[in-house]
C-alpha positions as CSV (number, residue, x, y, z in Angstrom):
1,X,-74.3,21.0,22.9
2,X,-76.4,18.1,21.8
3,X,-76.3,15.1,20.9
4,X,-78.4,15.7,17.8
5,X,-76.1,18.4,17.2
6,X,-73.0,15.7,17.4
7,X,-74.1,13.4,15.1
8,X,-74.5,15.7,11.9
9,X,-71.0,16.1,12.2
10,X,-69.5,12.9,13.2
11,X,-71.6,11.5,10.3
12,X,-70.0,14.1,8.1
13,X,-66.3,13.6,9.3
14,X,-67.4,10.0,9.0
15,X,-68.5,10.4,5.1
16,X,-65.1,12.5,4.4
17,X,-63.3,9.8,6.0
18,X,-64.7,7.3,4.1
19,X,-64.4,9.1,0.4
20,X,-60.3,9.7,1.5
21,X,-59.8,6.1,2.4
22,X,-61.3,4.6,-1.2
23,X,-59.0,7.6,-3.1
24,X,-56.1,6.2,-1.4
25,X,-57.0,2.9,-1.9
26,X,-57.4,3.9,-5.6
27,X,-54.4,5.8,-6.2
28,X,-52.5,2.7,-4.5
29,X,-54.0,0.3,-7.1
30,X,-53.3,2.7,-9.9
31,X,-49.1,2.6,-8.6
32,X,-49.3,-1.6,-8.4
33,X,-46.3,-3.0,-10.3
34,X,-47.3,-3.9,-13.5
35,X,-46.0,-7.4,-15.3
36,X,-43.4,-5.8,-17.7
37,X,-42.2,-2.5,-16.5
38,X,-39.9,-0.4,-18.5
39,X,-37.0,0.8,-16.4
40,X,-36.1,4.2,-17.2
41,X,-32.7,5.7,-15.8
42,X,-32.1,8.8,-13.7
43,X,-30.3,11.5,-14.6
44,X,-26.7,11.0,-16.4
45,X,-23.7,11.1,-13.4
46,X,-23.4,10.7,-9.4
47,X,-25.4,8.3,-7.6
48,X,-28.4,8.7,-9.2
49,X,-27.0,6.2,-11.7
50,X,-26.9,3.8,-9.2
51,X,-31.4,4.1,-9.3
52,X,-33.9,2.7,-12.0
53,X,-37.5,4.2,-12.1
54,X,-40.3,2.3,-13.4
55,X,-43.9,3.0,-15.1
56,X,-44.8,1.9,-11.7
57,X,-43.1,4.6,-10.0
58,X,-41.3,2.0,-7.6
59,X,-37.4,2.2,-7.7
60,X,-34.5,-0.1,-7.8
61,X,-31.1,0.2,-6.4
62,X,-28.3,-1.6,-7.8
63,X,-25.9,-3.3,-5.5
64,X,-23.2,-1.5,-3.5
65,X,-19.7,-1.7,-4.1
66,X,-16.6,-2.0,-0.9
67,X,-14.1,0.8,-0.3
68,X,-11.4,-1.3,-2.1
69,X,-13.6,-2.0,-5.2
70,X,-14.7,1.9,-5.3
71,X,-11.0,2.7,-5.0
72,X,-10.2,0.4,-8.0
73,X,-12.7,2.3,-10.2
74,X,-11.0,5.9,-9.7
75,X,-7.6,3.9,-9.9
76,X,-7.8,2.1,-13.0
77,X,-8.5,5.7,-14.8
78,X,-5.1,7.2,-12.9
79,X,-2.5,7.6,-15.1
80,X,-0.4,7.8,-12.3
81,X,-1.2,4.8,-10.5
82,X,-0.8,3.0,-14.0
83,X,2.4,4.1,-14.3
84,X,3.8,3.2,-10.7
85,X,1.9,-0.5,-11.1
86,X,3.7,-0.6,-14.0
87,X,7.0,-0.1,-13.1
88,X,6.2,-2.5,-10.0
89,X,5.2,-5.4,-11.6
90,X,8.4,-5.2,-14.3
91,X,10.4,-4.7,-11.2
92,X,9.0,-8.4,-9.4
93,X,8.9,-9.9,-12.7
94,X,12.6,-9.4,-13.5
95,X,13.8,-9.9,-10.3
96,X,11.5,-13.2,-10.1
97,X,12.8,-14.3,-13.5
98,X,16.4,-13.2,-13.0
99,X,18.3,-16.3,-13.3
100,X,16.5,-17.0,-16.8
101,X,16.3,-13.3,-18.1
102,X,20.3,-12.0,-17.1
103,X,22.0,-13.1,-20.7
104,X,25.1,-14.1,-18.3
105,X,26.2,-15.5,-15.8
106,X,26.9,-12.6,-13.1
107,X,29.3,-14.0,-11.3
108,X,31.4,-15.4,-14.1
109,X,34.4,-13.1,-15.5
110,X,34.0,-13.3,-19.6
111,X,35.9,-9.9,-20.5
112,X,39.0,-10.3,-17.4
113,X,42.0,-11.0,-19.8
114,X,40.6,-7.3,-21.6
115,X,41.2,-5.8,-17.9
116,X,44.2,-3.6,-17.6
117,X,44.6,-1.4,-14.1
118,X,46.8,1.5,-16.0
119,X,45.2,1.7,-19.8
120,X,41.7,-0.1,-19.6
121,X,40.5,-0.9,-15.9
122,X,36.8,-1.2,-17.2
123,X,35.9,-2.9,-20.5
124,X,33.2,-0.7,-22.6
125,X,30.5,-2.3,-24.6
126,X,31.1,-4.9,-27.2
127,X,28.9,-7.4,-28.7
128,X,27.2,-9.4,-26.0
129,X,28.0,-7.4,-23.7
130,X,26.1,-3.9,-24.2
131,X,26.4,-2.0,-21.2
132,X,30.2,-3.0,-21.0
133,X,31.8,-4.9,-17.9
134,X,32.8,-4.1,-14.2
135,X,36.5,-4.0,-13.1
136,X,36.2,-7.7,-12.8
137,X,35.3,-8.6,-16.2
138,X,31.7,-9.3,-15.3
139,X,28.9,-8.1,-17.5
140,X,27.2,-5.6,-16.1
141,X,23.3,-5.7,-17.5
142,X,23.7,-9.1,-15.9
143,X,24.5,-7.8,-12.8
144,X,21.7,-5.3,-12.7
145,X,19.2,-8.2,-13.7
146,X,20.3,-10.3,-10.6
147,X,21.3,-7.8,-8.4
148,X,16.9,-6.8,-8.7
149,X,16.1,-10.2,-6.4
150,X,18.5,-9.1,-4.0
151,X,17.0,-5.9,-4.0
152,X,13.3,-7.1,-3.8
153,X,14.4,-9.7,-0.8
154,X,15.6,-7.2,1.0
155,X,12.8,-4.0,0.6
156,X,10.3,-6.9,1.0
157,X,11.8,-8.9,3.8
158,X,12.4,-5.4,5.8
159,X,8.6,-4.4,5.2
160,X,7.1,-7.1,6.3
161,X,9.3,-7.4,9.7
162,X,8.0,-3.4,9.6
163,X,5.1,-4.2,9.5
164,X,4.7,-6.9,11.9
165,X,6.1,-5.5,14.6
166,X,4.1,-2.2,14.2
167,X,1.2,-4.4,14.1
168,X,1.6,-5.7,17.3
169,X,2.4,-2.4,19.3
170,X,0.0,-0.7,17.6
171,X,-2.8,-2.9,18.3
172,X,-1.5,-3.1,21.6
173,X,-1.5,0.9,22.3
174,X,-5.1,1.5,20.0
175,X,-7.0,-1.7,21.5
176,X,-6.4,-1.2,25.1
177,X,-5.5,2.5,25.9
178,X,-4.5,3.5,29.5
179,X,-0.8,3.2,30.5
180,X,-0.5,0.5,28.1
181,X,-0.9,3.2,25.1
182,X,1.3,5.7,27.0
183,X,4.1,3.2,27.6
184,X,4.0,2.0,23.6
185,X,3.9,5.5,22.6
186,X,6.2,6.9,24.8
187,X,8.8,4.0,22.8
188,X,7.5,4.7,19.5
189,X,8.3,8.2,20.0
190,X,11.8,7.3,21.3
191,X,12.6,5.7,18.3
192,X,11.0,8.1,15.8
193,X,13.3,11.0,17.6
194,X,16.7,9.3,15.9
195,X,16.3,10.3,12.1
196,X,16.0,6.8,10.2
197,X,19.3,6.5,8.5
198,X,21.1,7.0,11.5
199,X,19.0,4.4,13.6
200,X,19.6,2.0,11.1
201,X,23.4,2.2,11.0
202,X,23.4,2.1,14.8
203,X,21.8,-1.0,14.5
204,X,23.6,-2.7,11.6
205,X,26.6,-1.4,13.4
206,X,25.6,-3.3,16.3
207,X,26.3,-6.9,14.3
208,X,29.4,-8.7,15.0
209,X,29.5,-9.5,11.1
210,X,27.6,-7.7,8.4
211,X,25.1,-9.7,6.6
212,X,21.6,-9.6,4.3
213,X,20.2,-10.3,7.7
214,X,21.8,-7.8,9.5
215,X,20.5,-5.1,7.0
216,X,16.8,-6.2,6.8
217,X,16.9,-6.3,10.5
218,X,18.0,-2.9,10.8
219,X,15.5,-1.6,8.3
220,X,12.9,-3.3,9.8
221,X,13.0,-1.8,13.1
222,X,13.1,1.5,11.8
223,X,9.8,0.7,10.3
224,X,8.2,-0.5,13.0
225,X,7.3,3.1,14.9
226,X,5.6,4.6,11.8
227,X,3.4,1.2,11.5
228,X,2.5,1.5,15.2
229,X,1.9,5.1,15.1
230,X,-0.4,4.6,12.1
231,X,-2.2,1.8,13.5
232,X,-2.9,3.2,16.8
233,X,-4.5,6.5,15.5
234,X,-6.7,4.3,12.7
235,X,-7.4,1.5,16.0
236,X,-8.7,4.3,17.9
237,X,-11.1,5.9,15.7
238,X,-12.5,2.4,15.6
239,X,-12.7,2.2,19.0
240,X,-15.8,5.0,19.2
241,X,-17.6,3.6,16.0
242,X,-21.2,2.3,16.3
243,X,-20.7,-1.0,15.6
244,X,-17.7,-1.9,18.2
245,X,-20.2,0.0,20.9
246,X,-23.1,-2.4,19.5
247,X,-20.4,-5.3,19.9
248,X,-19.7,-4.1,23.4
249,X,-23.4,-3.9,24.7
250,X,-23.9,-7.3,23.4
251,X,-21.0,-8.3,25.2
252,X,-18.5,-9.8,22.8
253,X,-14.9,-10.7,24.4
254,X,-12.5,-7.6,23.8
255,X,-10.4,-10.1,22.0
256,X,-13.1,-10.8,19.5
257,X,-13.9,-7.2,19.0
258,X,-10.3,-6.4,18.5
259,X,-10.2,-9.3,16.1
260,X,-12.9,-9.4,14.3
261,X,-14.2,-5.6,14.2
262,X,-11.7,-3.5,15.1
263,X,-8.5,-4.7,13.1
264,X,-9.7,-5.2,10.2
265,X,-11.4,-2.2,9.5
266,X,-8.0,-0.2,11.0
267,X,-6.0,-1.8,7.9
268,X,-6.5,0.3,5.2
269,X,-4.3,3.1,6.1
270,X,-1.6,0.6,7.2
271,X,-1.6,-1.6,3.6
272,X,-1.1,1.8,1.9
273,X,1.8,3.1,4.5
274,X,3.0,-0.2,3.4
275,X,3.9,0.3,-0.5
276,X,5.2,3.8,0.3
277,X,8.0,1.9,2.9
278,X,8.8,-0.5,0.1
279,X,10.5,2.9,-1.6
280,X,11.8,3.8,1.3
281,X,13.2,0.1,2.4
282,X,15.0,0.1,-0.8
283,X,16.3,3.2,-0.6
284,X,17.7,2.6,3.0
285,X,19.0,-0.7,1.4
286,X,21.0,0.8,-1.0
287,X,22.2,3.0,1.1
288,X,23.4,0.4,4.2
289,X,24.6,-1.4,1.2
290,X,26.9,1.2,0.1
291,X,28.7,2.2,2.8
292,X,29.6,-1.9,3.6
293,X,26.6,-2.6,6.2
294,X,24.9,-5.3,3.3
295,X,25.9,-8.5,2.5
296,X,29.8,-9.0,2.6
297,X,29.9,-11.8,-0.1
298,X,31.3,-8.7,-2.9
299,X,30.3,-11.7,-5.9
300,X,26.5,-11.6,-5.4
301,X,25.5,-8.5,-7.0
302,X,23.5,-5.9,-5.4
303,X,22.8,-2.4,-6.3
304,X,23.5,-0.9,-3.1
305,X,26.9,-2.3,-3.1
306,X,27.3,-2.0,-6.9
307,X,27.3,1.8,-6.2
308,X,29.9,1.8,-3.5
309,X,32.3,-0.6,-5.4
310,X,32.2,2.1,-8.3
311,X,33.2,4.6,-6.5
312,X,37.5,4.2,-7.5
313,X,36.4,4.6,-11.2
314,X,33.8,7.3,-10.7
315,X,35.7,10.1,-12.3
316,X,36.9,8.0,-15.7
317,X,33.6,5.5,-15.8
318,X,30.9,7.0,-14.2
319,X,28.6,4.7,-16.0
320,X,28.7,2.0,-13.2
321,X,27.1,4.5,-11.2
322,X,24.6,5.5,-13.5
323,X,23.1,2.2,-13.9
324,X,22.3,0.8,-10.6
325,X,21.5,4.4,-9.5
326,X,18.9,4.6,-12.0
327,X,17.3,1.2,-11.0
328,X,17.1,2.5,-7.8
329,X,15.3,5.7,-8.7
330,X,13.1,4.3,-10.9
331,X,12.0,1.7,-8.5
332,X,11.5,3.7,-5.7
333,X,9.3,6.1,-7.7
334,X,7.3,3.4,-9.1
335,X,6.2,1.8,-5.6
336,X,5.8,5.7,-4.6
337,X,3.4,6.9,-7.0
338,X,1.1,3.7,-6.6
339,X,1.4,4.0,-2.8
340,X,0.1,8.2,-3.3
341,X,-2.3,7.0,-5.6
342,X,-3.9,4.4,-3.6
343,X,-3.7,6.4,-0.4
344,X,-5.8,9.5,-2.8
345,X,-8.6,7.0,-3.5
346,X,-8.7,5.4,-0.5
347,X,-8.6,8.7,1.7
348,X,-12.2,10.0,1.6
349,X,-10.7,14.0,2.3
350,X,-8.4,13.7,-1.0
351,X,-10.8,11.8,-2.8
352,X,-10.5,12.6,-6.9
């Protein structure tokens, strides 16, 4: 072919060209932003709420929100998580407030002289006194008021020792892998073998002299495996994300990456484990308590031990029972249903 054939062509392709490039030029100028642009919303529900369209056909995205702040959205419309918070914060704020909320003194005797062994061993209700007295003459509502600080001291105490300790062998096992990991885990699984109860009153057995110590001690450590276990599994999905590799080919410490990117992002799952053990550290509690494990000072009230000094006048005055078991329910099923409701909206497969 030619080269007088070629240039026909090339000058045709070259006109073409030319009449494409000014369109696109045009339409571009036609699309410019304009000075006042009316935003006009997307659709009505899921993300595209998120997106503004304007005249201009440009779009704006609106600011993204954290896991926690996403989670308190869904949570503030859960019934259920309402109710447990609800019951939670009454629970600190009386116990908190004791002192100035119990309408006696709890230690203090008013109805003794109305304490008879054979005809009358435990005064009923009277005026000032409405849920009656113990065998001691003490009132009983404040008894329950006080005996809520114990009960916090001791669930929060024991959680937080819980926690601690399955902090450190779970960052431990997740962080570094290898025989470190099997050694931790070959512990944890040790102590997750012995049912919790029974591990606990091994160890509170273990003290030469019962104490509060002695049982937030013991309920500690029987919290400790189920914080390491959870914290090793949430440290080693971290461990293959894309931004601990991007901090490893840049060649940050471990230490740092632990730190800084690992750890925290690995806590989510742990804070939640950590207001269902509150339940269960109160529970255990009580129950240490009952059986004689708790604090041996009999005066300082505590619901635990309130329910095992009932037990002689079960039969005729099962109310002293009631009461402090009732607390303990309640409680318990408040920190439960706002730990399951946190986990739900924080837990992307359960998700509501």
């Amino acid at each position: 072919m030619s080269n007088s054939d070629e240039n026909p062509k090339k000058s045709l392709f070259s006109r073409y060209g030319d009449r494409r490039k000014a369109r696109i030029d045009e339409l571009a100028a036609m699309s410019a932003p304009r000075t006042a642009p009316a935003p006009v919303p997307v659709g009505a529900g899921g993300p595209a709420e998120d997106l503004t369209v304007h005249e201009s056909g440009t779009i704006e995205e609106k600011p993204g929100v954290s896991l926690w702040q996403s989670a308190w959205h869904r949570l503030r419309r859960n019934p259920v998580f309402l109710l447990g918070l609800t019951i939670t914060v009454v629970f600190i704020l009386v116990a908190i407030f004791a002192p100035w909320i119990a309408p006696k003194d709890p230690l203090q005797g008013y109805l003794i002289d109305k304490v008879r062994p054979q005809s009358n061993p435990i005064p009923g209700p009277e005026p000032g006194f409405p849920l009656g007295a113990d065998h001691l003459g003490r009132d009983l509502m404040s008894r329950l008021i006080a005996g809520s600080r114990q009960t916090l001291i001791v669930g929060v105490l024991a959680t937080l020792g819980g926690f601690a300790g399955g902090l450190l062998l779970g960052t431990l096992a997740g962080a570094f892998g290898g025989w470190v990991d099997s050694l931790v885990m070959r512990a944890v699984d040790v102590m997750l073998s012995i049912p919790s109860l029974v591990l606990a009153l091994s160890i509170g057995a273990l003290a030469a002299r019962p104490s509060q110590w002695t049982l937030i001690i013991a309920i500690a450590v029987v919290q400790v495996p189920i914080f390491a276990r959870l914290l090793r599994g949430s440290m080693l999905a971290q461990r293959s994300s894309d931004h601990v590799l991007a901090a490893q080919a840049l060649g940050i410490r471990r230490s740092a990456i632990v730190t800084r990117h690992m750890l925290p992002n690995a806590m989510g799952p742990v804070i939640v484990q950590a207001t269902l053990a509150l339940a269960v550290s109160i529970i255990d509690a009580a129950s240490l308590s009952f059986i004689g494990l708790g604090n041996p000072d009999q005066r300082i009230p505590e619901w635990g031990a309130m329910l095992g000094q009932s037990q002689r006048f079960i039969y005729d005055n099962p109310h002293l029972a009631y009461y402090p078991a009732i607390c303990i329910i309640i409680v318990a099923l408040g920190f439960t249903l706002m730990g399951e409701s946190l986990r739900e909206a924080l837990d992307p497969k359960t998700r509501r």
